[in-house]
C-alpha positions as CSV (number, residue, x, y, z in Angstrom):
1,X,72.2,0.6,4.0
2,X,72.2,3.8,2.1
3,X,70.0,2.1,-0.8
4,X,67.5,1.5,2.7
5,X,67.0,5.2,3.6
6,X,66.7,5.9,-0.1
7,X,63.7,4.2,-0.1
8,X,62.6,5.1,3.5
9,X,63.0,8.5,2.2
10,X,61.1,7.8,-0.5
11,X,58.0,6.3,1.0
12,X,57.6,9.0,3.3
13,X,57.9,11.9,0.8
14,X,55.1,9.7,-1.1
15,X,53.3,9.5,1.9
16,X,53.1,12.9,2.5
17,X,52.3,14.1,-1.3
18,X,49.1,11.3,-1.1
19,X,47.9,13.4,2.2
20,X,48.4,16.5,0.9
21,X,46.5,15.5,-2.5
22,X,43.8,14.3,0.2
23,X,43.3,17.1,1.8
24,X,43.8,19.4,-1.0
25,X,40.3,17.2,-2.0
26,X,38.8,17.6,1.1
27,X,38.9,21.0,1.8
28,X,38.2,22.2,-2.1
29,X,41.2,23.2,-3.6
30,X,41.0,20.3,-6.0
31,X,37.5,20.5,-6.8
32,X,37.8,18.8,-10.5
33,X,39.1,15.7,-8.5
34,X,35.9,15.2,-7.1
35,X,33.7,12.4,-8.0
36,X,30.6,14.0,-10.2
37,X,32.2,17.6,-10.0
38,X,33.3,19.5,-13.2
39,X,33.6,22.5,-12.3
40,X,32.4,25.7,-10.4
41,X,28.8,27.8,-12.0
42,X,25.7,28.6,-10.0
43,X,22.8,26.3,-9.1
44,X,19.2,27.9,-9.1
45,X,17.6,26.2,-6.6
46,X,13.4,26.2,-5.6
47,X,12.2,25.1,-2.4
48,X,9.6,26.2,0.4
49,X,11.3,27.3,3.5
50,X,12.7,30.4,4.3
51,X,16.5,30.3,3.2
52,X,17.7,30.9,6.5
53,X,16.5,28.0,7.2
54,X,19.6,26.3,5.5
55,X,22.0,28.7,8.2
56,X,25.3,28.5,6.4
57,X,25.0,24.9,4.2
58,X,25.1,27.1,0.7
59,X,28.0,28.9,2.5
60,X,29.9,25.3,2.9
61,X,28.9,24.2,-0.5
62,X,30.9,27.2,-1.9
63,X,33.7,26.7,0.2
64,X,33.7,22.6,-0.6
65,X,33.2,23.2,-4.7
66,X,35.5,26.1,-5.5
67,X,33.7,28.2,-8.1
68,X,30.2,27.0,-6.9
69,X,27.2,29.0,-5.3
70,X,23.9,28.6,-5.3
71,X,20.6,31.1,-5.8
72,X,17.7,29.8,-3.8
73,X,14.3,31.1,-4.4
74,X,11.5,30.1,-1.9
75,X,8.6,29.4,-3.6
76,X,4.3,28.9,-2.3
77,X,3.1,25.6,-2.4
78,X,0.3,26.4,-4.0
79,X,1.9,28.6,-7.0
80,X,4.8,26.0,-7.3
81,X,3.4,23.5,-9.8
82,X,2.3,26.5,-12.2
83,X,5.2,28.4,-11.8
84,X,7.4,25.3,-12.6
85,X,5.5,24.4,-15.5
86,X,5.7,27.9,-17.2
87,X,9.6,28.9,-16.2
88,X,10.4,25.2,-18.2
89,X,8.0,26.7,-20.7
90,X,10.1,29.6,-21.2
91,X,13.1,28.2,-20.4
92,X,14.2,29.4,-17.6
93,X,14.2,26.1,-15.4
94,X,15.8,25.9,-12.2
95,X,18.3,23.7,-12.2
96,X,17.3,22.0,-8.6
97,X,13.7,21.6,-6.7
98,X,13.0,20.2,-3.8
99,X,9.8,18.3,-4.8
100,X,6.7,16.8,-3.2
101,X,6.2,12.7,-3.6
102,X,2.3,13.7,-4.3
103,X,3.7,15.7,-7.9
104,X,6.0,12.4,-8.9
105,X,3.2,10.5,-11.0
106,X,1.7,13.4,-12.8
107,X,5.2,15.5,-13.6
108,X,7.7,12.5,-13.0
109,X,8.7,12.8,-17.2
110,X,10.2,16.5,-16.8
111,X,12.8,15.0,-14.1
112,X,16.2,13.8,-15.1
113,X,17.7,10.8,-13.9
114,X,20.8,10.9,-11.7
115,X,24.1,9.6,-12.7
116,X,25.1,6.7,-11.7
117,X,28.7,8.1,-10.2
118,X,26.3,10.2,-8.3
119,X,23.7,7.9,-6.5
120,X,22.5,4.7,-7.6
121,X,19.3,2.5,-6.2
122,X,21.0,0.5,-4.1
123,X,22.6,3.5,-2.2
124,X,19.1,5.1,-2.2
125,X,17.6,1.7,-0.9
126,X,20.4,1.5,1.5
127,X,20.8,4.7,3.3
128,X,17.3,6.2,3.0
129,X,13.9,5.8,4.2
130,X,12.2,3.2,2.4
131,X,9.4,5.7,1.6
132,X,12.4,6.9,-0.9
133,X,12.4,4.3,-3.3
134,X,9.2,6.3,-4.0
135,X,11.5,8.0,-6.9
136,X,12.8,5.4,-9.4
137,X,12.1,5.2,-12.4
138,X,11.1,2.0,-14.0
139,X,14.5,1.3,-14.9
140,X,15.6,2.5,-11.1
141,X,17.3,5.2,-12.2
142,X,17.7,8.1,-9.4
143,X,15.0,10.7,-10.2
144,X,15.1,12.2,-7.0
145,X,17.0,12.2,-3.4
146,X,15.4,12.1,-0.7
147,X,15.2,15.6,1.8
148,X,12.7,15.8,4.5
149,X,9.2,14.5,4.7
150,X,5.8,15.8,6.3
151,X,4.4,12.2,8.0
152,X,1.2,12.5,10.5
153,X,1.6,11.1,14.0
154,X,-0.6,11.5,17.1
155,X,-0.7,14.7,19.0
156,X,-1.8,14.5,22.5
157,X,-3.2,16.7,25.5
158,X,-1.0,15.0,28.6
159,X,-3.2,17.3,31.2
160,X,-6.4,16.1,29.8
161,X,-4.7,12.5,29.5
162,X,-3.9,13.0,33.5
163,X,-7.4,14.4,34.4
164,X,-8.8,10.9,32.9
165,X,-5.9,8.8,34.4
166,X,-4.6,8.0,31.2
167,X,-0.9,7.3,31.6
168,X,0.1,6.4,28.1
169,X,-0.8,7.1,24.7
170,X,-3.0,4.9,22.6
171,X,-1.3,2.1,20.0
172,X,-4.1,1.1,17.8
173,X,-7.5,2.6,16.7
174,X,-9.7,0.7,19.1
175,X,-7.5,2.2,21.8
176,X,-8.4,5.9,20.2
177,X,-12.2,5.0,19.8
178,X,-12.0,3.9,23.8
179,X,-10.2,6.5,25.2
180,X,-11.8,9.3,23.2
181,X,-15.2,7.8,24.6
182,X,-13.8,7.8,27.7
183,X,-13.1,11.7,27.4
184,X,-15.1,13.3,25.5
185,X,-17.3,15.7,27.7
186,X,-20.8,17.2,26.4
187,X,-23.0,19.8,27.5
188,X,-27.3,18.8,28.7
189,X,-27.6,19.5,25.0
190,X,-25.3,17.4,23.4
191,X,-23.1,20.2,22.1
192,X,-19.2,19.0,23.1
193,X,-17.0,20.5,24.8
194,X,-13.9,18.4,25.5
195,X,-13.3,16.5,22.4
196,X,-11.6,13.3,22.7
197,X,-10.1,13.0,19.0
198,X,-10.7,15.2,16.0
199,X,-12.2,12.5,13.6
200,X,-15.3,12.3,11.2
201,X,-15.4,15.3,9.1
202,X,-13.4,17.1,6.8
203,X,-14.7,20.4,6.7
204,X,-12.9,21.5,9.8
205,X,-10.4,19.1,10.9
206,X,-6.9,19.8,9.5
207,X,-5.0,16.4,7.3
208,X,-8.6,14.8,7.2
209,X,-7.6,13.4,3.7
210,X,-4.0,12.3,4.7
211,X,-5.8,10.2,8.6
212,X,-8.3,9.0,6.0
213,X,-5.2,7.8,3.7
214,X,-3.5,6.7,6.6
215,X,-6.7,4.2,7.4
216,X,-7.1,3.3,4.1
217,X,-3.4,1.5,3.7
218,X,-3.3,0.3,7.0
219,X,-6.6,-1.4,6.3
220,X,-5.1,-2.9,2.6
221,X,-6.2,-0.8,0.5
222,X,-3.9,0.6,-2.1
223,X,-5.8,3.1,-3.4
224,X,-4.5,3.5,-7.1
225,X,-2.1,0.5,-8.6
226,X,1.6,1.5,-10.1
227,X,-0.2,1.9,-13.5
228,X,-2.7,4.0,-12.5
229,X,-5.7,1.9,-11.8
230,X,-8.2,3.5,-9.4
231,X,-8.5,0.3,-7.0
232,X,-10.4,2.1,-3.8
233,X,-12.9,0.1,-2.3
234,X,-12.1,-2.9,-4.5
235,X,-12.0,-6.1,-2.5
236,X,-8.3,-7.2,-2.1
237,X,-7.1,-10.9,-3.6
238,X,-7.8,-13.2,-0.5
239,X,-9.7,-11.3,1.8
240,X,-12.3,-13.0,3.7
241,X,-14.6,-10.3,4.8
242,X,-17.9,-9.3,3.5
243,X,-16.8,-5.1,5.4
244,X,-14.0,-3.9,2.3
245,X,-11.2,-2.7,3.8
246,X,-12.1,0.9,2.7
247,X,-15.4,0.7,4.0
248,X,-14.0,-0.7,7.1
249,X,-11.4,2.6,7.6
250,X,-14.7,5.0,6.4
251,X,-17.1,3.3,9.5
252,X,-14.3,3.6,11.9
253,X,-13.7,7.3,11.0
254,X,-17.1,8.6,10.4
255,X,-18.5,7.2,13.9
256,X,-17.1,9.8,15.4
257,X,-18.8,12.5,14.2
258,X,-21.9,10.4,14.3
259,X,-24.5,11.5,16.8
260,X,-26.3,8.8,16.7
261,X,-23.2,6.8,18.0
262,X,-21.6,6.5,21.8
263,X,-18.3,7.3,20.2
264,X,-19.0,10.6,18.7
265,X,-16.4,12.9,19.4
266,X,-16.5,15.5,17.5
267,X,-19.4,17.2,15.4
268,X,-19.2,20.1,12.1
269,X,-19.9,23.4,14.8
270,X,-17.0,22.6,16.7
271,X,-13.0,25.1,15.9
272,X,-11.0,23.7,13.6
273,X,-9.1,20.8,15.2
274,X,-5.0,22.2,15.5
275,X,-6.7,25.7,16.8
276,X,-9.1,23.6,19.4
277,X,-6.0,21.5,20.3
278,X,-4.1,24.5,20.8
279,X,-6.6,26.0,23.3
280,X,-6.6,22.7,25.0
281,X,-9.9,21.6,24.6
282,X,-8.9,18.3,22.2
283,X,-7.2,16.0,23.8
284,X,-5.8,13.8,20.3
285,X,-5.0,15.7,17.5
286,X,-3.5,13.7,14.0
287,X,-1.5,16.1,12.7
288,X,2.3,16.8,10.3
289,X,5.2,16.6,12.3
290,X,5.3,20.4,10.8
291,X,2.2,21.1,13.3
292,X,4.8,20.9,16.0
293,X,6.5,24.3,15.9
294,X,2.9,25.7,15.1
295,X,1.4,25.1,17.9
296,X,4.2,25.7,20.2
297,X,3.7,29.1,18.7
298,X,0.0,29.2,19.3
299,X,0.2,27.9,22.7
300,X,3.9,28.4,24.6
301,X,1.9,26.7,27.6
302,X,0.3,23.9,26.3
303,X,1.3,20.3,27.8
304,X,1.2,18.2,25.2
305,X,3.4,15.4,23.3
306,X,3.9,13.2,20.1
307,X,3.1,9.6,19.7
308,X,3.2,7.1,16.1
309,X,0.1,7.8,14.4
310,X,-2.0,4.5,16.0
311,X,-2.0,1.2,14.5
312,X,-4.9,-1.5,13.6
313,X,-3.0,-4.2,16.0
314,X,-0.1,-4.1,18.2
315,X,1.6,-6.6,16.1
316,X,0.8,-4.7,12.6
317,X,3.3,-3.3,10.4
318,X,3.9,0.2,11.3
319,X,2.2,2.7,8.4
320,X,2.0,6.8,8.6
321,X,0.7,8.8,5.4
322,X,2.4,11.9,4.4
323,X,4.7,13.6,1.4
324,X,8.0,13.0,0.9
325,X,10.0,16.2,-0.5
326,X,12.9,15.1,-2.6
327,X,16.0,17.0,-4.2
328,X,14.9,16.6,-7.9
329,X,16.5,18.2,-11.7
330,X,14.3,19.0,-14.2
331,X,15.6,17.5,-17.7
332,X,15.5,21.5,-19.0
333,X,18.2,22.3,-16.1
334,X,21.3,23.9,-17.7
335,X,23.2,22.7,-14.8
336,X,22.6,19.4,-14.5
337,X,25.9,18.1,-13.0
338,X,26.4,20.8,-10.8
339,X,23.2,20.5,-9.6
340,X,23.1,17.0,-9.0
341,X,26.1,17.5,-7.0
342,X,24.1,19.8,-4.6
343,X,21.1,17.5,-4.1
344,X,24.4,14.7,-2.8
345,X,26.0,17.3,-0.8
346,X,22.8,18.6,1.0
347,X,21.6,14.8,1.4
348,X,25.2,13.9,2.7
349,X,25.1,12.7,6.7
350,X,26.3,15.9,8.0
351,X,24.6,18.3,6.1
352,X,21.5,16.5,6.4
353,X,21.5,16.6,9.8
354,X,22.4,19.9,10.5
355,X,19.4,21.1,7.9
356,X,17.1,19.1,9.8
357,X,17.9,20.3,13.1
358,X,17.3,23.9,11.9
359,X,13.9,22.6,11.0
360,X,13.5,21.2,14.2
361,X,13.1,18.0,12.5
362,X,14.7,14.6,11.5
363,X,17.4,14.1,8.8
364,X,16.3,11.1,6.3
365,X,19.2,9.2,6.2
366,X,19.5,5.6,8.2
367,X,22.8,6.3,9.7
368,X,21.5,9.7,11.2
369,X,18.0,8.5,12.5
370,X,19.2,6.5,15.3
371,X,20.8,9.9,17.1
372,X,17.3,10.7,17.4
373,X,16.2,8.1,20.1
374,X,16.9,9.7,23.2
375,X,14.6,13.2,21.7
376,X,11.3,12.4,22.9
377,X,9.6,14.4,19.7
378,X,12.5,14.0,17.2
379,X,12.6,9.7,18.1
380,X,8.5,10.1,17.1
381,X,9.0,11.8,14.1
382,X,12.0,9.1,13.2
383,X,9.9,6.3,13.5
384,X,7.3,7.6,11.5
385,X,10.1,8.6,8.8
386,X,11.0,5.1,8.7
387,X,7.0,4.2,8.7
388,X,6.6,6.5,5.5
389,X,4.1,4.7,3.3
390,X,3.5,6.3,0.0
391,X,0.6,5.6,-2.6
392,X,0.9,6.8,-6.6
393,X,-1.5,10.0,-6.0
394,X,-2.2,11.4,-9.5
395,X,-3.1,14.3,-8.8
396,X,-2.6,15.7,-5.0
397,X,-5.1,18.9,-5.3
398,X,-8.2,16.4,-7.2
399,X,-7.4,13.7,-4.8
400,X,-7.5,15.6,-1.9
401,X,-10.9,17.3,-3.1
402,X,-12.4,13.7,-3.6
403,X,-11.2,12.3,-0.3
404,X,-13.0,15.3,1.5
405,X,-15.9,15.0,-0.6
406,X,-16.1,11.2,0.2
407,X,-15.8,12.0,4.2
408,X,-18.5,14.8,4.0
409,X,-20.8,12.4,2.1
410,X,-20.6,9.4,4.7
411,X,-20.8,11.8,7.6
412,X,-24.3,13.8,6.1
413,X,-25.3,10.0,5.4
414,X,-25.5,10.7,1.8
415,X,-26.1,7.3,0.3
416,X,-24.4,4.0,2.2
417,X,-20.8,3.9,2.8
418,X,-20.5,1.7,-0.5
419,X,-21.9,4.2,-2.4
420,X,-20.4,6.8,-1.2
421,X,-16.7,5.2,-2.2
422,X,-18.1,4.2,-5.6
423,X,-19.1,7.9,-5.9
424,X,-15.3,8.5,-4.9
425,X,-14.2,6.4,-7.7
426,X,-16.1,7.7,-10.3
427,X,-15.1,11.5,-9.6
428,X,-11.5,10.4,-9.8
429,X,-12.1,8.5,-13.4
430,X,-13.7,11.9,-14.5
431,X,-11.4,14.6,-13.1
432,X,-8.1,12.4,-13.7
């Protein structure tokens, strides 16, 4: 009997030292018992936002890893792949980036690859956006984890949309080009002044690159292949119809700026389309989930809402363009480990969740993106998360100059539509 309390004795002093080892983990005490974690040091970190923008997440970290903090520097968008290039240069590389999908092809050999013990491709393939497999390498190693992502999706005026007895919002394309007919208002000289969508030109209507994008892959077009191939235009293996899919997506958007066409909607002399959306005068704008908060801003009064970005068919696979930023380390990090660490941490559930909602946006993650369904903007910007559909740009400030170039030279009629792609392909074979 006294053998029997021995060892009840026994198992519950065990029991309680395996807790207290558990929590000891938990809570940071026992940092070097963490999986991937070796110790405490600082993390120099790049991103875009504002750091307030992460509330008290670097806060956590520190408290979580014992010995850890981190130095964030918020970097422009438009100095950031200069700046990189020249602080690896000189060695003094930050250690962790949050970096755009459109940089991956062109700079994807100065990031290192996670370790395994830290995320692996199934783990990415399993509890990520599929627009996040984006980051493997060619032997799916982990060269990036995935953070937030700018997708387009359909803005839209819901007074105008009631003024016109419209009760919901468009689905596919031929849906856009009826309603925006049906809308559209012009003056005894032709000059508009209710716009029905902003599409056509590129001169003043904001992500005219990305809808173009957007058409392009929904249509079948790739764009570039994996190796690099400049396949635009090119008619797909299979495909039946003497229109190319790219020239298919170029008549469809073009016609509405056309004047010569019933569905023109929208014309060169007309505001640039977020600011004439804003003012209420365009009842569907295609703009970046970021666009939200903007115009909210511009106009506090405005009644509008989010939709998907609009479809070819009902029954097609869902496709959005955008950029994917991802938690990346440069090979030239000093802190590799440490910094990987981070990227995990800030990708976690929680933590992912909690950044995103300071964003006033969606958290990546599959097990998070269902708590977004009863939101009516945040279940919008999910689904279009989850409809992510990446193409290997090689070089996002070039492409986008070509892509506007192309939509300015169908819209002035410069050459046929054919020509005007092949024109496209050529300036990318020269400038890339």
């Amino acid at each position: 009997m006294q053998t029997t309390n021995y060892l009840q004795v026994g198992v519950i002093v065990g029991a309680i030292v395996l807790v207290t080892i558990a929590i000891m983990i938990l809570t940071g005490f026992l940092p070097g018992l963490r999986q991937g974690f070796s110790g405490g040091g600082t993390v120099v970190m790049w991103g875009f936002d504002a750091e307030d923008s992460f509330g008290d997440v670097f806060h956590k970290f520190g408290q979580v890893y014992r010995g850890s903090m981190v130095k964030y520097l918020k970097k422009s968008p438009i100095n950031f792949e200069n700046e990189l290039l020249n602080a690896i240069a000189r060695g003094d590389s930050p250690d962790l980036i949050i970096f755009p999908s459109d940089l991956f092809i062109k700079h994807k050999d100065i990031l290192a690859a996670a370790p395994a013990i830290t995320m692996t491709e199934r783990e990415i393939s399993q509890q990520f956006v599929d627009a996040a497999k984006t980051f493997l390498s060619a032997k799916n190693e982990v060269l990036g984890m995935p953070f937030y992502a700018e997708t387009l999706q359909l803005y839209f005026n819901k007074d105008i949309f009631t003024e016109n007895f419209v009760t919901l919002p468009p689905e596919t394309w031929d849906e856009v080009l009826s309603l925006s007919g049906k809308i559209t208002r012009k003056d005894d000289s032709g000059n508009i002044l209710i716009s029905g969508a902003a599409l056509g030109r590129a001169v003043n209507i904001k992500n005219a690159a990305t809808i173009l994008t957007a058409l392009l892959l929904q249509s079948g077009d790739p764009i570039f292949k994996p190796n690099g191939e400049i396949v635009l235009g090119d008619l797909p293996d299979g495909f039946k119809s003497s229109l190319r899919p790219a020239e298919s997506a170029l008549l469809f958007f073009s016609d509405f700026s056309n004047p010569a066409k019933v569905a023109q909607s929208w014309s060169a002399a007309l505001p640039d389309s977020r600011d004439m959306f804003a003012a209420g005068k365009l009842a569907m704008y295609f703009g970046s989930n970021r666009d939200f908060d903007i115009i909210k801003t511009q106009n506090p009064h405005l009644n509008f809402a989010v939709a998907p970005l609009p479809q070819l068919s009902k029954n097609a696979v869902s496709i959005t363009s955008g950029v994917l930023y991802n938690l990346v380390v440069p090979k030239a990090s000093k802190n590799q480990t440490l910094a990987w660490t981070l990227a995990k941490y800030l990708t976690s559930r929680d933590i992912s969740a909690e950044y995103a909602k300071t964003k006033n946006d969606v958290s990546l993650r599959r097990d998070v993106l269902p708590v977004y369904s009863g939101d009516s903007v945040k279940s919008v910007f999910a689904k279009s998360a989850l409809a992510l559909r990446l193409w290997p740009n090689p070089d996002p400030a070039k492409s986008e100059t070509i892509f506007r170039a192309l939509i300015e030279d169908v819209a002035l009629g410069r050459g046929t539509i054919r020509e005007s792609i092949d024109r496209a392909k050529a300036r990318f074979n020269q400038k890339i």
